[in-house]
C-alpha positions, 0 to 999 in steps of 0.5 A: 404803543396806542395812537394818542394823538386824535389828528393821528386818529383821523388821518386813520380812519379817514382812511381805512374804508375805500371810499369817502362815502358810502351808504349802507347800515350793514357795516356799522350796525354790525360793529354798534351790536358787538360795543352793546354785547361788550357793554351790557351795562349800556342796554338800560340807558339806552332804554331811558334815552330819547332820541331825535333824528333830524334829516332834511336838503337845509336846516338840519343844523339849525333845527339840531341848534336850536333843539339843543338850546331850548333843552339846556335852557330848561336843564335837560341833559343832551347830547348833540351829533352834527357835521361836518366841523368847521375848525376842530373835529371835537365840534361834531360831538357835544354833550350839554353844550360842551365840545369833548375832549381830544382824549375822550375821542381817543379813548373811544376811538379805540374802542370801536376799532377794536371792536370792528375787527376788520370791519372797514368803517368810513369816516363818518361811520366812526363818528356817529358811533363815537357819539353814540357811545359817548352818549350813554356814557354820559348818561344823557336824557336826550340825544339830537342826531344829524343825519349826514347824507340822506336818511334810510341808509345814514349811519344814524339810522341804526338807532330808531328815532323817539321823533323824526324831523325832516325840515326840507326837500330839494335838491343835493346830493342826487348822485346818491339820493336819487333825481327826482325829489320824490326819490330823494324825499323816500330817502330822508324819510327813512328816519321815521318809525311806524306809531312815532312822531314824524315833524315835518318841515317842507312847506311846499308840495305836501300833496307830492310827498304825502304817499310817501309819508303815509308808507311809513305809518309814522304820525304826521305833524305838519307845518303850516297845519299842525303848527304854524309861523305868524310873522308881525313886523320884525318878529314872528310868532310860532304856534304848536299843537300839543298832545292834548290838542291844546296850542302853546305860542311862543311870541315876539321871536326875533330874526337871529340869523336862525331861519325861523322854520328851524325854530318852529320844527325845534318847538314842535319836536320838544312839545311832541316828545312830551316835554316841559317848556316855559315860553319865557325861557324858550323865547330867551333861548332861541332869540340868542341862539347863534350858529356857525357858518349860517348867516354868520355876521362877523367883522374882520379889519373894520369890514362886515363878513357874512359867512354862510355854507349855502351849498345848493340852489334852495339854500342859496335862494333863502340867502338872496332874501337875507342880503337883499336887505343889505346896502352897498356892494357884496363881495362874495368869495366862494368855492364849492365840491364838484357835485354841487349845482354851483350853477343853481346857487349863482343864479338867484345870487347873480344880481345881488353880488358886485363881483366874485372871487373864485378859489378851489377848496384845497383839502378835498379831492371832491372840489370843483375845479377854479376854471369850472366854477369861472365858466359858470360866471362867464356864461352868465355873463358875470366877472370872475377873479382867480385865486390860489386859495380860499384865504387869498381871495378873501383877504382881496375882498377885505382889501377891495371892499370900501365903506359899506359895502359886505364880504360874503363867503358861501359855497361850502363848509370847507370854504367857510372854515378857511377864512373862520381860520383865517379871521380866528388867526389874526385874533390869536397873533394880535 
């Protein structure tokens, strides 16, 4: 009798491939040609179909985020692949806005195991086909996918990207990027395409990188020379260079929450690829846009939360600029995964936070452990409280915090989502 249950579902194929992560196309490749022969059907929709990969250390789910809005606002039809999820699995495949459904995970699902015969898939290896195939089938104008991990070796790199964007370099993930940044930087580059645009979004070093992007034959836009960011008060301007060598500005854009870097890459991917947009409503667009998990203003018991999944030292700094606006005391409650540098994201967070309360991520065998993340603090001479769990450290910290003063919650996307869950709880029981 056929799984039915989509949580039945991803116990399984959480659980068919030996390791959680494992790069390499081999696999995954081999399977996506098996679904196309099966499918023939598919292979003139994937000629009409515009793809745009999106790599980079921070801002990828952003720039796919605000890609994906300024498509619906000017009716594109779009299919949008992101991970990880917060609280539903359904969150990493959506198809003009709209999570798919449970069923149609299933449905698709099957097919893809019964066209692996054997083959053992990771995790995230099924997703990316599951929204590769939902995608044709959906008959989409334009696909956005996030690279997981890295780039050349990524599962979505079996399909060759229309416009690649790499929004930032740092350091993450070295154990299987590489040490260097240099060697990390040749990794997500490996999404870009020789004669294909290439929109790049690290503002800092481009002298380092340059050899490495000129080996990919791709064609290069650059911010900060192509296009550009303008700030004005508490607004900004974004000024991008069409293909006509003309500029197209988009003015009096507000601060969301969205870094506005994410804004600029996601306008200068639409102009390259040659599409339409009115500044009028591409300016409404991303000055609503809203994403979970990034800089997520919220209130829970009469409190201000911020909820952010800075998870390395580069997106921790891009933090401390945003709460060193803020007044009154942080409380923060954190907990990261054991290849994280948890002593780079403290420290240009170590004078902006009050106090620190300390959980270990429950649902991951990658969590750090609670006295590593403590001796962190200790030794820099910061004040640490333990908890059990997640939850129970940030009910303490709603508790504790008096008038004025803000609960943040960092570290991780499974920190993050267990007080998303704890906060969507209390909504649902009142």
């Amino acid at each position: 009798m056929p799984d039915t249950v989509l949580s039945s579902w991803l116990r399984r194929i959480e659980h068919q491939h030996a390791e959680s992560i494992q790069l390499g196309l081999e696999r995954v490749d081999s399977v996506w040609r098996r679904l196309k022969s099966d499918m023939p059907e598919l292979g003139s929709r994937i000629k009409k179909l515009t793809t745009i990969s999106v790599a980079g250390t921070n801002g990828k789910g952003s720039t796919v985020a605000c890609l994906e809005a300024l498509l619906l606002a000017h009716d594109y039809s779009v299919g949008a692949y992101t991970s990880p999820h917060f609280v539903s699995y359904n969150e990493r495949i959506r198809i003009n806005g709209k999570m798919v459904s449970d069923k149609t995970l299933v449905d698709v699902f099957e097919t893809i195991n019964s066209a692996a015969e054997g083959v053992p898939l990771t995790y995230f290896e099924y997703g990316t086909l599951a929204a590769l195939m939902l995608f044709l089938r959906s008959q989409v104008e334009i696909q956005l996918l996030e690279v997981g991990l890295g780039g050349r070796l990524d599962a979505v790199n079996i399909v060759d990207s229309d416009v690649a964007v790499v929004t930032s370099i740092d350091f993450d993930h070295q154990a299987w990027l590489g040490d260097t940044l240099q060697e990390i930087a040749r990794e997500k580059l490996g999404i870009a395409r020789t004669n294909h645009p290439l929109i790049w979004g690290e503002p800092s070093c481009f002298e380092f990188y340059e050899s490495l992007i000129n080996q990919t034959g791709a064609k290069l836009l650059k911010i900060g020379e192509h296009f550009t960011i303008r700030q004005s008060g508490q607004h900004s301007e974004i000024v991008c260079k069409t293909n006509s060598e003309e500029v197209a500005k988009f003015e009096n854009l507000k601060d969301t929450g969205i870094p506005i870097n994410s804004k600029a890459l996601a306008l200068q991917t639409l102009i390259t690829a040659e599409l339409v947009l009115d500044s009028r409503k591409a300016l409404d667009a991303l000055n609503h846009i809203e994403l979970m998990g990034r800089y997520q203003c919220e209130r829970f018991s009469g409190k201000p939360v911020i909820l952010d999944v800075a998870h390395n030292p580069a997106s921790a700094r891009m933090l401390a600029k945003r709460l060193v606006k803020l007044d009154g005391s942080i409380l923060a409650v954190a907990s990261v995964l054991n290849d994280k540098d948890w002593d780079g994201i403290v420290a240009p967070l170590m004078t902006l936070i009050s106090s620190w309360r300390i959980a270990q991520i429950r649902n991951s065998s990658r969590a750090m452990l609670r006295q590593d993340m403590l001796g962190v603090l200790y030794n820099k001479g910061l004040k640490g409280l333990a908890f059990e769990s997640i939850e129970s450290a940030f009910l303490d910290a709603i508790h504790t915090a008096c008038e004025g003063d803000t609960v943040l919650v960092i570290g991780s996307f499974h920190t993050v989502a267990d007080v998303l869950r704890v906060m969507h709880d209390k909504v649902d029981k009142a």
